[in-house]
KEKE-3310 file (N, C-alpha, C; in steps of 0.2 Angstrom, whole numbers, plus 5000, padded with zeros to 4 digits):
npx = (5096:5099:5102:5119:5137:5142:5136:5136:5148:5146:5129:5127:5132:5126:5111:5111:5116:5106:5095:5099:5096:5107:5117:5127:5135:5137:5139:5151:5158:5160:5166:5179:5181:5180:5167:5163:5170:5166:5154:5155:5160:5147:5140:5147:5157:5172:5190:5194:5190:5188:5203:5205:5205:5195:5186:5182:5181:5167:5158:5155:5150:5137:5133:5137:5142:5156:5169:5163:5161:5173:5176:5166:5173:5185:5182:5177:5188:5193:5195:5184:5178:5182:5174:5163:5164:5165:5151:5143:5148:5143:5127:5127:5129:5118:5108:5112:5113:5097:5093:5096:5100:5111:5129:5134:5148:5157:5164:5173:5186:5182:5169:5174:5184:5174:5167:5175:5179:5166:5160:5173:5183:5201:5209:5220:5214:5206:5202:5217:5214:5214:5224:5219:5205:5201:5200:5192:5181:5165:5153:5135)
npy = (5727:5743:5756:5755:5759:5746:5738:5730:5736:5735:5731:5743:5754:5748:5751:5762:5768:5763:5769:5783:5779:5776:5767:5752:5752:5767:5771:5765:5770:5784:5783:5777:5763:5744:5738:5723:5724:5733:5726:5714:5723:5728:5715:5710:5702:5702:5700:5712:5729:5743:5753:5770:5783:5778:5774:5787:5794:5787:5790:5804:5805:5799:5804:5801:5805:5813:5802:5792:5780:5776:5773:5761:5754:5752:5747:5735:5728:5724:5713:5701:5699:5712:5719:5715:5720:5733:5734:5731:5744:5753:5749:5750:5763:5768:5765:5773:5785:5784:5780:5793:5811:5815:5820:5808:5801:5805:5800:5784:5781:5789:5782:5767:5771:5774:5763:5753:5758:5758:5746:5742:5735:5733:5741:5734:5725:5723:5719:5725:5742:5748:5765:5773:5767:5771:5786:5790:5782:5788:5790:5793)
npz = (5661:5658:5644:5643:5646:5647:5637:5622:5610:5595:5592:5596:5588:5576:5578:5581:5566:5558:5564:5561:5546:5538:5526:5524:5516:5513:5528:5529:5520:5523:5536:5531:5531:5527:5519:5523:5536:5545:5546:5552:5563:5568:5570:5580:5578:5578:5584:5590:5594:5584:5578:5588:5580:5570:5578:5585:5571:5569:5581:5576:5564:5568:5577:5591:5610:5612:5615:5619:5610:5613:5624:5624:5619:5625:5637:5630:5628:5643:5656:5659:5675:5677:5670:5680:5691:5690:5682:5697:5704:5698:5700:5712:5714:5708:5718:5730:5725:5724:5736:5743:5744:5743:5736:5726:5717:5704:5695:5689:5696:5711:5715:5717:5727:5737:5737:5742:5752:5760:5759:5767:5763:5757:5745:5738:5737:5727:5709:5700:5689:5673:5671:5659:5659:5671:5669:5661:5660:5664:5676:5673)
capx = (5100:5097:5108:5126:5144:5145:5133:5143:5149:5143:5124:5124:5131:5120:5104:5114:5115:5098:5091:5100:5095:5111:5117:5132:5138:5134:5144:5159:5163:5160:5173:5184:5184:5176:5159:5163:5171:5160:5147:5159:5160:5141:5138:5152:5162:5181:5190:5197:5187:5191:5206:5201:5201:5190:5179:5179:5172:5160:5155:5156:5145:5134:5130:5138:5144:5164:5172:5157:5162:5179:5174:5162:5178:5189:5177:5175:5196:5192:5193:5174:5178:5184:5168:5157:5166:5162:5143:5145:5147:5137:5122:5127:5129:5112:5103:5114:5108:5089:5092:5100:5101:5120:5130:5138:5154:5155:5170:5174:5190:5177:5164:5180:5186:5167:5164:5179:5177:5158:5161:5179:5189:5207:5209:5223:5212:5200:5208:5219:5211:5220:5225:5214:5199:5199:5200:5188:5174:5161:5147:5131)
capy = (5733:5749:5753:5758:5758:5740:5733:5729:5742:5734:5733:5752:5756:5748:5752:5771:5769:5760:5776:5788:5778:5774:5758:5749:5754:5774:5773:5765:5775:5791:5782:5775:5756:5741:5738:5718:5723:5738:5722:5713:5726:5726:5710:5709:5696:5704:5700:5718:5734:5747:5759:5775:5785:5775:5775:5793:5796:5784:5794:5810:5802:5794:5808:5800:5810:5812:5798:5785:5773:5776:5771:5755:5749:5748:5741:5728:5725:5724:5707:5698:5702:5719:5723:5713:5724:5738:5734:5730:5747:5758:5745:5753:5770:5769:5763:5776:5790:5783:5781:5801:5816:5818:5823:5804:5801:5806:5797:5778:5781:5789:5775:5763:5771:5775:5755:5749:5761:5757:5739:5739:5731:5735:5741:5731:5718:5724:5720:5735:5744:5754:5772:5775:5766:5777:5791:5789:5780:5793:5786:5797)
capz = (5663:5654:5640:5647:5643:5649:5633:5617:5605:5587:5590:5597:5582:5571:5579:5576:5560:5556:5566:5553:5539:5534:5526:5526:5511:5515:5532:5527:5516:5525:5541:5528:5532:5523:5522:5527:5540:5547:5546:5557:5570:5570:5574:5587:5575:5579:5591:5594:5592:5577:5579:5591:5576:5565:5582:5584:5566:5570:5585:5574:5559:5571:5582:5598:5613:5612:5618:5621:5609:5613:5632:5625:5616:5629:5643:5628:5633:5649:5657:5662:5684:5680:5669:5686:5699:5687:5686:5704:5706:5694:5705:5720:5714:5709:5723:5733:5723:5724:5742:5746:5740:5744:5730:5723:5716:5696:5691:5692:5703:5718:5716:5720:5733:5741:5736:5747:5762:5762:5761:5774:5761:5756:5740:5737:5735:5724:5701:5697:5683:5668:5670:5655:5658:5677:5669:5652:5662:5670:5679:5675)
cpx = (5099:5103:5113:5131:5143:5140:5138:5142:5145:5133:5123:5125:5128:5114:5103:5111:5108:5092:5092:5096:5101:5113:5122:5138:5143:5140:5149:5164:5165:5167:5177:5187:5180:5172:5159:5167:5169:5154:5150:5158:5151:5137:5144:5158:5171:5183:5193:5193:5192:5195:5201:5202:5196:5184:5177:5177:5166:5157:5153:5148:5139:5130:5132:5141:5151:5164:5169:5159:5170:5179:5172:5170:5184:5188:5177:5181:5196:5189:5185:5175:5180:5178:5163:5159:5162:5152:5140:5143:5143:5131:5123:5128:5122:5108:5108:5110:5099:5088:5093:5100:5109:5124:5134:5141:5152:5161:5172:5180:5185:5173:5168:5180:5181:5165:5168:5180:5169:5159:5170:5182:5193:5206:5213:5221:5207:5207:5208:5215:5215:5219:5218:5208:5196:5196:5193:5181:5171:5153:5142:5127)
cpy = (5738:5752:5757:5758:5752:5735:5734:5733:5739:5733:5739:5753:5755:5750:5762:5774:5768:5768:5783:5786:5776:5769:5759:5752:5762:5775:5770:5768:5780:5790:5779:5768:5754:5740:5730:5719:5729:5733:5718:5715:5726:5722:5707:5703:5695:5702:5705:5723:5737:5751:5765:5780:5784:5775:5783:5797:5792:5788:5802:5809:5800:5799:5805:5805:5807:5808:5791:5780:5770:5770:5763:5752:5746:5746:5734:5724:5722:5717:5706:5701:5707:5723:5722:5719:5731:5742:5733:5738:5755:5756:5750:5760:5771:5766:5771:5784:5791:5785:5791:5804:5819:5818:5814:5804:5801:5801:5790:5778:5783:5785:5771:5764:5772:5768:5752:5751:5759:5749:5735:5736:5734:5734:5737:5726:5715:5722:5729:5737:5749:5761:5776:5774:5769:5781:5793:5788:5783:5790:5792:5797)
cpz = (5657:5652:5643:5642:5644:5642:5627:5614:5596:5588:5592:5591:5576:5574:5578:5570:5556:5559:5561:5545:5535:5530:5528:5522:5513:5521:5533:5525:5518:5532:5539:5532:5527:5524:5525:5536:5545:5547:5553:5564:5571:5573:5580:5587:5575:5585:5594:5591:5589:5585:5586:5586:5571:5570:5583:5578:5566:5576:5583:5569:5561:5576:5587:5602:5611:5616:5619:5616:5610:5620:5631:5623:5621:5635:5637:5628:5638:5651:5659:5671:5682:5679:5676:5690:5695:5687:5693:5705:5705:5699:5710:5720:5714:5713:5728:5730:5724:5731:5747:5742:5740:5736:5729:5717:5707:5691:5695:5698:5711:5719:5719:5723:5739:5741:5744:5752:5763:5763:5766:5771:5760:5748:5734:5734:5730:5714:5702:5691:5680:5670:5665:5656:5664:5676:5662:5656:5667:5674:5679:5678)
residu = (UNK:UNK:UNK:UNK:UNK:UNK:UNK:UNK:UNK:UNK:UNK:UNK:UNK:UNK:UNK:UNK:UNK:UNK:UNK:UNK:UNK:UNK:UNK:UNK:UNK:UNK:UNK:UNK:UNK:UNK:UNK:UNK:UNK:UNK:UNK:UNK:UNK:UNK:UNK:UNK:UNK:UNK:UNK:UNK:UNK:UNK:UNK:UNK:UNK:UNK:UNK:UNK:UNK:UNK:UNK:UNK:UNK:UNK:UNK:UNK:UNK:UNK:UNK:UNK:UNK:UNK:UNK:UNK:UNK:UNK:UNK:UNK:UNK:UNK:UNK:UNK:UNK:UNK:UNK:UNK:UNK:UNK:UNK:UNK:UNK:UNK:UNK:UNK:UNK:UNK:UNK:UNK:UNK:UNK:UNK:UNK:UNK:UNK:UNK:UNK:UNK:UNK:UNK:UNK:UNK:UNK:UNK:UNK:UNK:UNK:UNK:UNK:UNK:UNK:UNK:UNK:UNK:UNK:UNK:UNK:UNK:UNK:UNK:UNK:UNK:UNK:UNK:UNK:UNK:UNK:UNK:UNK:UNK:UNK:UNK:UNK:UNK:UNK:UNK:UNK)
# end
């Protein structure tokens, strides 16, 4: 799979920072946490991803777009069947797109409901997903 939202958050940012040239030292300091535990998050050894302000200087520092680490952090909340139904549907968007030229859905709520009308199920029966991570996660 080609890299997405859905790959974990601490090797993107180190391969970031390894692209800048930074160290460990260097970008701890600069998003004010510790360098053992900015090691941590790189090797994906926490069990809870940093603050959303500590991820938004990391996206600031790092050069990400607004909000992308914000987005990897809390897909990495997101149960294991929410992320599947999720790559479920990115899959099916892109083959739809490959397939068409019609304009397909930008935002994960449209994908959903284009998933569950295409495949006749009741959406009731699909996992709920969070307000935020509807709204947060855009399907390029």
């Amino acid at each position: 799979m080609p890299e997405s939202h859905l790959q974990p958050l601490g090797p993107k940012i180190r391969r970031q920072r390894r692209r800048l040239g930074l160290t460990l030292d260097e970008l701890s300091s600069r998003v004010g946490i510790s360098k053992p535990y900015l090691s941590l998050i790189e090797t994906g050894r926490i069990a809870n991803p940093p603050r959303d302000e500590k991820l938004r200087r990391l996206e600031q520092i790092l050069g990400f777009a607004e909000k992308e680490l914000l987005t990897h952090a809390h897909l990495q909340k997101t149960p294991e069947d929410v992320r599947a139904l999720l790559e479920n549907l990115l899959e099916h968007k892109n083959a739809a797109n490959a397939a068409t030229t019609d304009r397909a859905p930008n935002d994960l709520s449209s994908a959903l409901h284009e998933f569950v009308t295409k495949n006749n199920q009741r959406e009731t029966q699909l996992p709920v997903l969070k307000d935020d991570l509807v709204l947060q996660l855009r399907i390029a």
